[in-house]
Biopython code that builds the backbone (N, CA, C, O; Angstrom):
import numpy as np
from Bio.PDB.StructureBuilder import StructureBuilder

atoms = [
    (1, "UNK", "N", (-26.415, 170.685, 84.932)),
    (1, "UNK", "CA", (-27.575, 169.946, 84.460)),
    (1, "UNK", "C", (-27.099, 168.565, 84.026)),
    (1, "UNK", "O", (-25.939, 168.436, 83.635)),
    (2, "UNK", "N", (-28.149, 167.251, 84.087)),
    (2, "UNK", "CA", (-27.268, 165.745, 84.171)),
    (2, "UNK", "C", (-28.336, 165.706, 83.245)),
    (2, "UNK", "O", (-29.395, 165.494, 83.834)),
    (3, "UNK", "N", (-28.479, 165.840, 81.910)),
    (3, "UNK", "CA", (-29.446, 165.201, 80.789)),
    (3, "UNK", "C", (-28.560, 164.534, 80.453)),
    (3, "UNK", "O", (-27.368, 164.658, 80.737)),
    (4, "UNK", "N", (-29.116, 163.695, 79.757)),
    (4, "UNK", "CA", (-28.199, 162.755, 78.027)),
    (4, "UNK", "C", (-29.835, 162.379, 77.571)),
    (4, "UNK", "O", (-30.874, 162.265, 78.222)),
    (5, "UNK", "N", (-29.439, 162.228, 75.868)),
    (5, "UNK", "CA", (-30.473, 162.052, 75.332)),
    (5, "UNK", "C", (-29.342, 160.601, 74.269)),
    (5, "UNK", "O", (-28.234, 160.785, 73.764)),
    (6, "UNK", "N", (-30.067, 159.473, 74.263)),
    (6, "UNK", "CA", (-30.261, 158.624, 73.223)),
    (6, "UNK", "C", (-30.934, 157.673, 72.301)),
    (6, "UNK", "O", (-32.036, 157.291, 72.694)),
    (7, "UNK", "N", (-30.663, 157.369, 71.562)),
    (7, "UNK", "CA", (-31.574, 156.039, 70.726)),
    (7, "UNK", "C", (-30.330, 154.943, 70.539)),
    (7, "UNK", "O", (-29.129, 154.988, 70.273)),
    (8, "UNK", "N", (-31.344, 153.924, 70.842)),
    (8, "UNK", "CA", (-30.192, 152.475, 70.523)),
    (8, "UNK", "C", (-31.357, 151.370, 70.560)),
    (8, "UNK", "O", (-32.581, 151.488, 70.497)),
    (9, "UNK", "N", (-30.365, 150.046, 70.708)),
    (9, "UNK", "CA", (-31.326, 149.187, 70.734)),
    (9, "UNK", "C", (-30.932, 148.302, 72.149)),
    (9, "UNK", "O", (-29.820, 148.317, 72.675)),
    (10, "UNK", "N", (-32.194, 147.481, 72.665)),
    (10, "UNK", "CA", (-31.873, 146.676, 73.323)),
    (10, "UNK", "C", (-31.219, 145.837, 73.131)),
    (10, "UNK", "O", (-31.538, 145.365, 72.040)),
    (11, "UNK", "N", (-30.135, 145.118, 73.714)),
    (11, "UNK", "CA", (-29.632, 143.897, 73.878)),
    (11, "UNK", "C", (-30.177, 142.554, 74.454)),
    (11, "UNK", "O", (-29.743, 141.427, 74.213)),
    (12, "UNK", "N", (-30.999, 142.830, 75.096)),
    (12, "UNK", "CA", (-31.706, 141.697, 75.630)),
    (12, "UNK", "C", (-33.013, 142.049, 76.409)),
    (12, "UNK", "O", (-33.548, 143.043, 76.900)),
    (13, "UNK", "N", (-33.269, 140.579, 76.250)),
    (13, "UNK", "CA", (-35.073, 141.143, 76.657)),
    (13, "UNK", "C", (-35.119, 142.111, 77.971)),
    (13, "UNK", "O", (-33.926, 142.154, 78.272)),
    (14, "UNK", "N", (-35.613, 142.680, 78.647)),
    (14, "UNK", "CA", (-35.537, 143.343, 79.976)),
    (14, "UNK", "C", (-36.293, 142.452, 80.980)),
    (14, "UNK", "O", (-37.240, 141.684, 80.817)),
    (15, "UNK", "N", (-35.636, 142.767, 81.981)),
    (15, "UNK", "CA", (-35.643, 141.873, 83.223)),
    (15, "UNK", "C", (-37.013, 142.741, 84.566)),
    (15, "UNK", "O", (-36.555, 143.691, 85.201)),
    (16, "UNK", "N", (-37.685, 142.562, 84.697)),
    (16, "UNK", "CA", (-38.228, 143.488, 85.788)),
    (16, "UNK", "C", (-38.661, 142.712, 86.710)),
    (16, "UNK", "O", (-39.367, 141.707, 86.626)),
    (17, "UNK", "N", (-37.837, 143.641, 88.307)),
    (17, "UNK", "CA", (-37.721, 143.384, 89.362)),
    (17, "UNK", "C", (-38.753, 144.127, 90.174)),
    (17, "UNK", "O", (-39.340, 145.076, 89.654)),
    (18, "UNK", "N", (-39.023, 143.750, 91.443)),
    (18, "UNK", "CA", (-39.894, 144.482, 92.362)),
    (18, "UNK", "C", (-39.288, 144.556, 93.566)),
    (18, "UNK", "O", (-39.268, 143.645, 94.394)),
    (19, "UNK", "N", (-38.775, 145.662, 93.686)),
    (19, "UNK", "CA", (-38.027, 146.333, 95.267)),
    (19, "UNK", "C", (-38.949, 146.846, 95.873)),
    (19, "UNK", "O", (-39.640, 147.683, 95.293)),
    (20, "UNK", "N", (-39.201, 146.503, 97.144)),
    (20, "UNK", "CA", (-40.277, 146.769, 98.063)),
    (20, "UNK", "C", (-41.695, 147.366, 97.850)),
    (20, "UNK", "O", (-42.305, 148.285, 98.398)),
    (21, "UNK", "N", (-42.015, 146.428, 96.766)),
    (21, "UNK", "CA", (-43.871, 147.289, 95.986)),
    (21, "UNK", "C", (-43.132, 148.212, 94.516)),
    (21, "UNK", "O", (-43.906, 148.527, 93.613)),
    (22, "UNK", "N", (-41.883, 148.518, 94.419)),
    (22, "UNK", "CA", (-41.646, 149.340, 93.488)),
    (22, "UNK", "C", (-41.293, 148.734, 92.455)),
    (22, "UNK", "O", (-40.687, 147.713, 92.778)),
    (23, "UNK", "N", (-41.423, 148.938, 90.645)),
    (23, "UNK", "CA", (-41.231, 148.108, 89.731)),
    (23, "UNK", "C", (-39.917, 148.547, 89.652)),
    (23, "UNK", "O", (-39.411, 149.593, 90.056)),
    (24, "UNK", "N", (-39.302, 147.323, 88.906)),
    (24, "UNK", "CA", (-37.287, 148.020, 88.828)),
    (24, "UNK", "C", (-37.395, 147.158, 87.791)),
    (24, "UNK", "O", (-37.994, 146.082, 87.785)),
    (25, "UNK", "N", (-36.427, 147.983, 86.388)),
    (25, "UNK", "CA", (-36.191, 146.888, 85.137)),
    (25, "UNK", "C", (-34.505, 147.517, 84.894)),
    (25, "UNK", "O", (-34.191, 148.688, 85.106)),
    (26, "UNK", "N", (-33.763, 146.667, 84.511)),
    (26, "UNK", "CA", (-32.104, 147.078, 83.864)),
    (26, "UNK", "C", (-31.885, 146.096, 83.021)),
    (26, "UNK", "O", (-31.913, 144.870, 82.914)),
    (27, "UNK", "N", (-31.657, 147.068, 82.463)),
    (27, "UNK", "CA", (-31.254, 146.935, 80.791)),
    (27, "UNK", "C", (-29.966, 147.326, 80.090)),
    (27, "UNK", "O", (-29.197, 148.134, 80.612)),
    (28, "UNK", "N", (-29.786, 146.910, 79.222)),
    (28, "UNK", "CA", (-28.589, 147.241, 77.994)),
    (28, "UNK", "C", (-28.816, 148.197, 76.824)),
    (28, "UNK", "O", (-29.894, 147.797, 76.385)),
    (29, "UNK", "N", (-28.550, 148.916, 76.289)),
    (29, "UNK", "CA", (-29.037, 149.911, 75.487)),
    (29, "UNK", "C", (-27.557, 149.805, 74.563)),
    (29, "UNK", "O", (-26.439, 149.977, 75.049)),
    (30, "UNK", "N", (-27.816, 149.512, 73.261)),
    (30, "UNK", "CA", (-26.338, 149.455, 72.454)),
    (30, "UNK", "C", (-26.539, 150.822, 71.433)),
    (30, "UNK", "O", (-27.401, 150.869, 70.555)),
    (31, "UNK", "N", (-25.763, 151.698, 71.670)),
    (31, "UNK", "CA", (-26.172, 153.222, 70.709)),
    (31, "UNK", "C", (-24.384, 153.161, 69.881)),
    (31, "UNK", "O", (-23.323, 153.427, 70.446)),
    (32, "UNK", "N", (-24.569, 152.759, 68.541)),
    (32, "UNK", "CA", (-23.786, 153.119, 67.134)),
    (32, "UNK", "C", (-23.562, 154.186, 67.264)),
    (32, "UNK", "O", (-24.528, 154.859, 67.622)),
    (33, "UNK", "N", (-21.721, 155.212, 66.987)),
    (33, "UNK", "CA", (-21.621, 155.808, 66.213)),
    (33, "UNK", "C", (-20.779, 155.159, 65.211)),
    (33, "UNK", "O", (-20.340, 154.009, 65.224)),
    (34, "UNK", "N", (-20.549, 156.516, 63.927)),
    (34, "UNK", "CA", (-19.988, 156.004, 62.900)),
    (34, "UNK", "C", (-19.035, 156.923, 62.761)),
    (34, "UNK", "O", (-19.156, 158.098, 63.106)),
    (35, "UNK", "N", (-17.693, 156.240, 62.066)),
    (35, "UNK", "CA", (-16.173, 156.795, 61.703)),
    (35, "UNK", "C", (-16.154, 156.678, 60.491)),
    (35, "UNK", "O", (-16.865, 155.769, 60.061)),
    (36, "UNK", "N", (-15.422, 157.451, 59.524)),
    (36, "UNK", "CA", (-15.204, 157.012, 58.066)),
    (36, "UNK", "C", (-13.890, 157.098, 58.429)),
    (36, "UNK", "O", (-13.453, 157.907, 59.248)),
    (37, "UNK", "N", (-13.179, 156.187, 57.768)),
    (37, "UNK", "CA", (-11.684, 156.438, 57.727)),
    (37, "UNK", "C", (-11.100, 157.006, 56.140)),
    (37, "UNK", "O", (-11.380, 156.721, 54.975)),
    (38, "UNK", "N", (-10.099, 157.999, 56.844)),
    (38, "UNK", "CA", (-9.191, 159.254, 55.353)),
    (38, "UNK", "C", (-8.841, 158.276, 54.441)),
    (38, "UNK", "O", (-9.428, 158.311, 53.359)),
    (39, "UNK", "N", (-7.933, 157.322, 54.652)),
    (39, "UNK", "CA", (-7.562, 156.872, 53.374)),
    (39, "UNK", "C", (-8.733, 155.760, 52.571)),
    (39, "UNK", "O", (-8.588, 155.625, 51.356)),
    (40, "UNK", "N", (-9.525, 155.221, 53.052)),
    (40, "UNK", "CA", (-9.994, 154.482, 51.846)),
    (40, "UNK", "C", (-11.923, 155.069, 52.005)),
    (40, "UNK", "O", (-12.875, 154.514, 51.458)),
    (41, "UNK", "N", (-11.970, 156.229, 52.857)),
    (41, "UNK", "CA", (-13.607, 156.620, 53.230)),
    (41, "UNK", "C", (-14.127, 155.656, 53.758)),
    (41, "UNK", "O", (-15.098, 156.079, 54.386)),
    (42, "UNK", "N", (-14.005, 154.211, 53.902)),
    (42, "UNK", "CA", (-14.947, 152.933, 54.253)),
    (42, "UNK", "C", (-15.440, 153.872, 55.739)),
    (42, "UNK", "O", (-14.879, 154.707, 56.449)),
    (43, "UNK", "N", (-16.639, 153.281, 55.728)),
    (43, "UNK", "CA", (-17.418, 153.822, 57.297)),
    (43, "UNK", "C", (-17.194, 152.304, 58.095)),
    (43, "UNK", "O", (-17.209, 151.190, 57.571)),
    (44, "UNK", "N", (-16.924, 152.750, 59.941)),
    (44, "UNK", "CA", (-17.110, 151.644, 60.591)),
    (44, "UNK", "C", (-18.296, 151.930, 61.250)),
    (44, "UNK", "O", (-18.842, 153.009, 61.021)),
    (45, "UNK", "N", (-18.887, 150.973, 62.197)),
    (45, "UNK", "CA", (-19.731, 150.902, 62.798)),
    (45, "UNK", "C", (-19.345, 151.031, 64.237)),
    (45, "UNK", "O", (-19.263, 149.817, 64.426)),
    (46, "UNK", "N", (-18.965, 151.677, 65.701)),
    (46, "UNK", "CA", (-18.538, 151.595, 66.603)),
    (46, "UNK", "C", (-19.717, 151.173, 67.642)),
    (46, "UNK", "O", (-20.711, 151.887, 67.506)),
    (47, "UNK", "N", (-19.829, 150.229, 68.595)),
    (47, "UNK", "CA", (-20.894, 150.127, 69.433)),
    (47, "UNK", "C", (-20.528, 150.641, 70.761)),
    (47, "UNK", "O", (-19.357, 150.454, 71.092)),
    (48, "UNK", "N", (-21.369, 151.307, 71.658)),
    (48, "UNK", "CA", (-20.910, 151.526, 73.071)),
    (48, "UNK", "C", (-22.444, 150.965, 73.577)),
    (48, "UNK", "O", (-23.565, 150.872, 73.077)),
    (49, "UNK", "N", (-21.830, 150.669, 74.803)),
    (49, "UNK", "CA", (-22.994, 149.717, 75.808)),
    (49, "UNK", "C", (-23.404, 150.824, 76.711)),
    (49, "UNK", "O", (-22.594, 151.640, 77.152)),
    (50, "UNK", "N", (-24.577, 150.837, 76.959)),
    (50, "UNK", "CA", (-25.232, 152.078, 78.180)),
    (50, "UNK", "C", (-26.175, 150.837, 78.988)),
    (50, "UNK", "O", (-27.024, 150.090, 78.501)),
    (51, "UNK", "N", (-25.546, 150.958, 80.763)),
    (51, "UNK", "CA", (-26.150, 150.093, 81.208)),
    (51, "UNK", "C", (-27.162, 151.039, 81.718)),
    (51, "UNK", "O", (-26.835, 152.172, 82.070)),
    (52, "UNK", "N", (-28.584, 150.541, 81.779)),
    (52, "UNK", "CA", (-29.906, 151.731, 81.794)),
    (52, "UNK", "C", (-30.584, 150.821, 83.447)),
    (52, "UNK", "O", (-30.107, 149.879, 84.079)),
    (53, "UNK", "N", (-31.639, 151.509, 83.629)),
    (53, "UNK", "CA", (-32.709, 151.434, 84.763)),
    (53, "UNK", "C", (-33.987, 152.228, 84.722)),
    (53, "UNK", "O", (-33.922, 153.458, 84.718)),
    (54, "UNK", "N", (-34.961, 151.702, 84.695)),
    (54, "UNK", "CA", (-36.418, 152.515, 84.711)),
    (54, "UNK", "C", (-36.847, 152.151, 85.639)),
    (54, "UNK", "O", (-36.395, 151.069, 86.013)),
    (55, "UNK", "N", (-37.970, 152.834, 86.559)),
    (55, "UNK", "CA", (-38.753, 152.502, 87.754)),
    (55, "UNK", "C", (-40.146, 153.124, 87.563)),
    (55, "UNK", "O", (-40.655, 153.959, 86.815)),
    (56, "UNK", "N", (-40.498, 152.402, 88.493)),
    (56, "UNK", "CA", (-42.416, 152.543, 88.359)),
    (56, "UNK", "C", (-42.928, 151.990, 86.943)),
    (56, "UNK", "O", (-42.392, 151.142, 86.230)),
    (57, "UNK", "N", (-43.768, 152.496, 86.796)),
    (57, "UNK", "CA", (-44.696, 152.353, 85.547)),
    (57, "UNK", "C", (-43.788, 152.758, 84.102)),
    (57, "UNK", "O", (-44.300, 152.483, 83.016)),
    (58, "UNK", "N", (-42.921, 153.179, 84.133)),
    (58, "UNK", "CA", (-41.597, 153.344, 82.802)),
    (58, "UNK", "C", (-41.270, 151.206, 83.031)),
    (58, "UNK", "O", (-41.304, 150.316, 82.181)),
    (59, "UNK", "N", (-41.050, 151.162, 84.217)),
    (59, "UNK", "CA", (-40.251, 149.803, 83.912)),
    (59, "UNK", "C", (-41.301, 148.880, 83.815)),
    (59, "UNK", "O", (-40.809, 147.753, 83.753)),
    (60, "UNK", "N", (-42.527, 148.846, 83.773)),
    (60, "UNK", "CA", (-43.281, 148.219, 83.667)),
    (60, "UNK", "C", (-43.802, 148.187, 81.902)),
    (60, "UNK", "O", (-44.284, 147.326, 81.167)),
    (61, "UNK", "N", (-43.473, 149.354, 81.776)),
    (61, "UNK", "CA", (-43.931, 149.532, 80.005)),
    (61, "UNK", "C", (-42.940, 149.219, 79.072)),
    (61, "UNK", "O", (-43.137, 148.773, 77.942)),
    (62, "UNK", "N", (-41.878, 149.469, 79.587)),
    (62, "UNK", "CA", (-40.753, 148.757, 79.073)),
    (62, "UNK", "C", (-40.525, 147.049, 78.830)),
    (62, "UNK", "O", (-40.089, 146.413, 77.870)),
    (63, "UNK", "N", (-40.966, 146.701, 79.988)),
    (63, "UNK", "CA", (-40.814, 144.815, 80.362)),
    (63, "UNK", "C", (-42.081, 144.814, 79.250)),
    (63, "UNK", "O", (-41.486, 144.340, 78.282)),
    (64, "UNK", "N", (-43.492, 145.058, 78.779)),
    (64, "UNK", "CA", (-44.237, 144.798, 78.785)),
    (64, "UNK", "C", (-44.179, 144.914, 76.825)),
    (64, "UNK", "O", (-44.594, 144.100, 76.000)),
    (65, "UNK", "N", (-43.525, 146.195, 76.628)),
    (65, "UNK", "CA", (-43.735, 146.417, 75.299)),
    (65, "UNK", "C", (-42.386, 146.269, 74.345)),
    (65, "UNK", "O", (-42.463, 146.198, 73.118)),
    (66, "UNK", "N", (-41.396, 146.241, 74.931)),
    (66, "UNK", "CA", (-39.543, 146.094, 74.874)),
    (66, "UNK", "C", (-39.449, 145.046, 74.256)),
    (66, "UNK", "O", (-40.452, 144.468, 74.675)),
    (67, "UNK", "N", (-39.015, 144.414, 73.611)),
    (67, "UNK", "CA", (-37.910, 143.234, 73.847)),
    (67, "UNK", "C", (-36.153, 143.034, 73.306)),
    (67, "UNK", "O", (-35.557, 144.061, 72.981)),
    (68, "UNK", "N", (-35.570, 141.969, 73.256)),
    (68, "UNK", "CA", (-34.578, 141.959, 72.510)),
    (68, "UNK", "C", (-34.568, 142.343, 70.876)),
    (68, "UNK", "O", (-35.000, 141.689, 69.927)),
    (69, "UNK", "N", (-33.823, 143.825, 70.911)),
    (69, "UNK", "CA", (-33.557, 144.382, 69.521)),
    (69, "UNK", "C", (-34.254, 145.074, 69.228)),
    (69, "UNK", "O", (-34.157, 145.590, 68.115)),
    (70, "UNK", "N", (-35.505, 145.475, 70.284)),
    (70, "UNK", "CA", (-36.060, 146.883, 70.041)),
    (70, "UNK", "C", (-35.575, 148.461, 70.370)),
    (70, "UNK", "O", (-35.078, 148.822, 71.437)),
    (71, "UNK", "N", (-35.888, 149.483, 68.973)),
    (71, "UNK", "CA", (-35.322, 150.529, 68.959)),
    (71, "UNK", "C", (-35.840, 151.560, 70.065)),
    (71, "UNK", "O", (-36.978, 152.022, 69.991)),
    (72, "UNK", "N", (-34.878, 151.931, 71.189)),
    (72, "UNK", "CA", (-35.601, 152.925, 72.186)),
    (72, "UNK", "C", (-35.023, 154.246, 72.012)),
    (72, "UNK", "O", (-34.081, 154.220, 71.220)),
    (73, "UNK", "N", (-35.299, 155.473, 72.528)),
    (73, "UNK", "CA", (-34.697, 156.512, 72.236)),
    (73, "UNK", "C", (-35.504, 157.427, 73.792)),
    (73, "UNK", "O", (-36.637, 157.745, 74.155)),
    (74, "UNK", "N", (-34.219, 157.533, 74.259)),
    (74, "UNK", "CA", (-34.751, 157.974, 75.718)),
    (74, "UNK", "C", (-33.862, 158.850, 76.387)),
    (74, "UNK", "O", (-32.658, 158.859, 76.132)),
    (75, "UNK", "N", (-34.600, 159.876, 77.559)),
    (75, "UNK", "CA", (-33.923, 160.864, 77.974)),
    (75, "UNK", "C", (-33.452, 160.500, 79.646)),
    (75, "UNK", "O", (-34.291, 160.631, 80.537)),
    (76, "UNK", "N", (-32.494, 160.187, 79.859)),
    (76, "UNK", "CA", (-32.088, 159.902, 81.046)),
    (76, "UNK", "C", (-30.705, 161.012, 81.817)),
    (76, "UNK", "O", (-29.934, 161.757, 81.212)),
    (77, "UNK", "N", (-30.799, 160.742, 83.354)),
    (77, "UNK", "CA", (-29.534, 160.993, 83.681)),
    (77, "UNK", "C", (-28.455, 160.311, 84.227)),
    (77, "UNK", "O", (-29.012, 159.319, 84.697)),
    (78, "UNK", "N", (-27.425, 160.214, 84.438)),
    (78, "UNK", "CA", (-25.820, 159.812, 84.628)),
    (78, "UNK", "C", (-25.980, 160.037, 86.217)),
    (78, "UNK", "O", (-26.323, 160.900, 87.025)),
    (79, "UNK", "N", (-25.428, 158.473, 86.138)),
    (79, "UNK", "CA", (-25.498, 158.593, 87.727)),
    (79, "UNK", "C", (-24.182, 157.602, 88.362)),
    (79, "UNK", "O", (-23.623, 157.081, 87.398)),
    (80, "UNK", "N", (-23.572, 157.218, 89.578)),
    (80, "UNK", "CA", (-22.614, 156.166, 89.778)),
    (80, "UNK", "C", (-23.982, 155.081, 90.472)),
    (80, "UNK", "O", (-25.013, 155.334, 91.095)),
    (81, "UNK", "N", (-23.294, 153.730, 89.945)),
    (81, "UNK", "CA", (-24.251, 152.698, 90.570)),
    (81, "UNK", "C", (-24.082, 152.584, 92.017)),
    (81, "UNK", "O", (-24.756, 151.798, 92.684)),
    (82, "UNK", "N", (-22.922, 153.590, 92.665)),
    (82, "UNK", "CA", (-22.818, 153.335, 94.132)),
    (82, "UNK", "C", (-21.212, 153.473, 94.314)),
    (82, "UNK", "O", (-20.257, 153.213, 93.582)),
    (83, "UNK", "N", (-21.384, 154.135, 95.953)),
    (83, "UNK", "CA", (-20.059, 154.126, 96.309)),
    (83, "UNK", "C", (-18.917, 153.625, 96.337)),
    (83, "UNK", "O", (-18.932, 152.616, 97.043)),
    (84, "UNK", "N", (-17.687, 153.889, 95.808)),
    (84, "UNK", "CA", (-16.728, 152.932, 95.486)),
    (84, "UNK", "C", (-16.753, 151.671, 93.583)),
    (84, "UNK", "O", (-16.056, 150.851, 92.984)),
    (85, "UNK", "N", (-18.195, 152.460, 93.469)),
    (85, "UNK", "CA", (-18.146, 151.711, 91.959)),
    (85, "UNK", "C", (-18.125, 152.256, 91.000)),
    (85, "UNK", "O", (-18.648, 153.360, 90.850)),
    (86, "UNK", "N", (-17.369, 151.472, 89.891)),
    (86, "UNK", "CA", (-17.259, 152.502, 88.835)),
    (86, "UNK", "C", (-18.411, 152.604, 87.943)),
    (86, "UNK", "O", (-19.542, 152.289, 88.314)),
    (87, "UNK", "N", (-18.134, 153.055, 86.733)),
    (87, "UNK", "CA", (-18.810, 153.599, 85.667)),
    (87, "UNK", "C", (-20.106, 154.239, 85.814)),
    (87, "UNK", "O", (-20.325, 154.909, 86.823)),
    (88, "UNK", "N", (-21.108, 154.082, 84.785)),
    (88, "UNK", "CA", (-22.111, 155.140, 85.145)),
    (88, "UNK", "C", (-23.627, 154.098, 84.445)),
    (88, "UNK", "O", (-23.729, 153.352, 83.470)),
    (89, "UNK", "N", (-24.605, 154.545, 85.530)),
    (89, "UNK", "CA", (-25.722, 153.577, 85.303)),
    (89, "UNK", "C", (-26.720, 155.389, 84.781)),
    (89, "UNK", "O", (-26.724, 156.548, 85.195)),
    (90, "UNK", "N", (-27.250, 154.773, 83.937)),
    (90, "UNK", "CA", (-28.611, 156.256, 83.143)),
    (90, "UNK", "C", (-29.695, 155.514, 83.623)),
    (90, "UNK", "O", (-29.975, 154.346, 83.350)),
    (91, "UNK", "N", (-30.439, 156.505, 84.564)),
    (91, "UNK", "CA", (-31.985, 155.952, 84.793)),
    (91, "UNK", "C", (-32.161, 157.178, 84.111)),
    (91, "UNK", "O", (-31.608, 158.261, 83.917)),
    (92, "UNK", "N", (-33.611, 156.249, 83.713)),
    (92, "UNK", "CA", (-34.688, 156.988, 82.391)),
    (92, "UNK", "C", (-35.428, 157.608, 82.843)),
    (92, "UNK", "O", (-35.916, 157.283, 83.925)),
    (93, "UNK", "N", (-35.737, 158.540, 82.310)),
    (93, "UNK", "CA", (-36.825, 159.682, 82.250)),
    (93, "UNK", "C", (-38.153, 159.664, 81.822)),
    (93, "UNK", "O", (-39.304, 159.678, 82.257)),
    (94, "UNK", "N", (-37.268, 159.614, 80.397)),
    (94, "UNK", "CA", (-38.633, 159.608, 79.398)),
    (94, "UNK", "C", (-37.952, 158.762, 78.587)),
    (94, "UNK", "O", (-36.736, 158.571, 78.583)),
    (95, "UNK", "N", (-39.291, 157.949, 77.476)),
    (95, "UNK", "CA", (-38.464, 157.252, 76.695)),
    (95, "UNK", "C", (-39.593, 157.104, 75.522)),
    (95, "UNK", "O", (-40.724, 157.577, 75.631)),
    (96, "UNK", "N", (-39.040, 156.255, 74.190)),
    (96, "UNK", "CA", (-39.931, 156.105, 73.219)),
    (96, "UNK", "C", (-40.047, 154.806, 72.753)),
    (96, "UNK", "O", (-39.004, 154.492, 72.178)),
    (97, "UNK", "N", (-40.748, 154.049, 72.753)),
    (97, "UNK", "CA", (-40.160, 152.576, 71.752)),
    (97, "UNK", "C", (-40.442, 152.708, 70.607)),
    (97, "UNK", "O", (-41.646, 152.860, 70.405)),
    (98, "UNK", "N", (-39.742, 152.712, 69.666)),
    (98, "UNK", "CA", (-39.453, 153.385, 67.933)),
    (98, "UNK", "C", (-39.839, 151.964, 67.009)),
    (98, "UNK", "O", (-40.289, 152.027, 65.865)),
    (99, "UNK", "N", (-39.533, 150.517, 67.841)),
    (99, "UNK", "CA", (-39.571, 149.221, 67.161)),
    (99, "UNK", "C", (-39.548, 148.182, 67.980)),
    (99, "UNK", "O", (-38.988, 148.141, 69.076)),
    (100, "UNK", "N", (-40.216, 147.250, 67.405)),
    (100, "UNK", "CA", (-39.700, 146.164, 68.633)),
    (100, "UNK", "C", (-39.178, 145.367, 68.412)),
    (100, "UNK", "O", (-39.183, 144.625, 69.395)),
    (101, "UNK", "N", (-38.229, 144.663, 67.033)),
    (101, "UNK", "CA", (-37.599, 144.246, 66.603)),
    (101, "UNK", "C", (-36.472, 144.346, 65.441)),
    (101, "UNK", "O", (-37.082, 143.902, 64.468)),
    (102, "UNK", "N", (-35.414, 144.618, 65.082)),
    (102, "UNK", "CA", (-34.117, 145.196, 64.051)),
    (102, "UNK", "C", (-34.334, 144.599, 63.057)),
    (102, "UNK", "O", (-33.475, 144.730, 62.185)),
    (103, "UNK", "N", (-35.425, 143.784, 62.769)),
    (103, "UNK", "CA", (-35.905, 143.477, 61.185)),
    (103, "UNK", "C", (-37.034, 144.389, 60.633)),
    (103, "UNK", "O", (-37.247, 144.427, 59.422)),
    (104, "UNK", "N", (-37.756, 145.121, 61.514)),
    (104, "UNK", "CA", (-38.508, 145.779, 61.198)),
    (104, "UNK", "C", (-38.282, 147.063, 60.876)),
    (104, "UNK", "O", (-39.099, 147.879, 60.449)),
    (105, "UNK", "N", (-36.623, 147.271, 61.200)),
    (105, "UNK", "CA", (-36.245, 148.677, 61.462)),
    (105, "UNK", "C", (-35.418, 148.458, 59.340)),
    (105, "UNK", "O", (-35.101, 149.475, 58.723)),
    (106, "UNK", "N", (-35.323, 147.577, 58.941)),
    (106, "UNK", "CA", (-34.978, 147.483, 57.567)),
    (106, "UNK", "C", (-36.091, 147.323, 56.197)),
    (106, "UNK", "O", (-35.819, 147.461, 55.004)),
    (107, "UNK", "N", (-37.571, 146.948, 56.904)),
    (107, "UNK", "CA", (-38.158, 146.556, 55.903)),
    (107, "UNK", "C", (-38.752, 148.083, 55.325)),
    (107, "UNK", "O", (-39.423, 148.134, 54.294)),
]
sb = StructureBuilder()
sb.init_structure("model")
sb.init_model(0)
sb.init_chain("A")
sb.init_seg("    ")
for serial, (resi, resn, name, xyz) in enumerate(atoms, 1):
    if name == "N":
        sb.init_residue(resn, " ", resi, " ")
    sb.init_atom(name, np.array(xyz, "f"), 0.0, 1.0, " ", f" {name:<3s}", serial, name[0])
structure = sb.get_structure()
């Protein structure tokens, strides 16, 4: 089974493309974990980058309601962007927009 489930935020506004009549948006998704370190407990903040993709009417709601630094939390699967290339591109499934900006996510 190829689930992953996350929440993060955008990095930048989303871009949406149109491949032959079909909507296409790729995106950046930045998802925090956190480390405490033994000797003094201080917590760090670690960032990892998830390069994402939605199609149809997902990438259209995304471009439309998204922007830079909004909180998403979405169920995608792991895929290679193509033969001979590395790492791993997550097209979305399902998704949520939680915020649409990281000041709103403090007040």
């Amino acid at each position: 089974m190829n689930f992953c489930s996350f929440t993060g935020f955008l990095t930048e506004d989303p871009i949406i493309d149109n491949d032959e009549g079909v909507s296409h948006v790729k995106f950046t998704l930045v998802v925090y974990s956190y480390r405490k370190t033994k000797s003094t407990g201080e917590k760090s903040r670690i960032p990892t980058f998830l390069d994402c993709e939605a199609w149809h009417t997902g990438a259209e709601t995304i471009k439309r309601f998204a922007a830079k630094g909004s909180k998403l939390h979405v169920h995608a699967s792991a895929r290679n962007p193509g033969k001979g290339q590395r790492g791993i591109l997550f097209r979305i499934n399902e998704f949520d927009i939680i915020s649409q900006n990281q000041e709103e996510l403090h007040a």
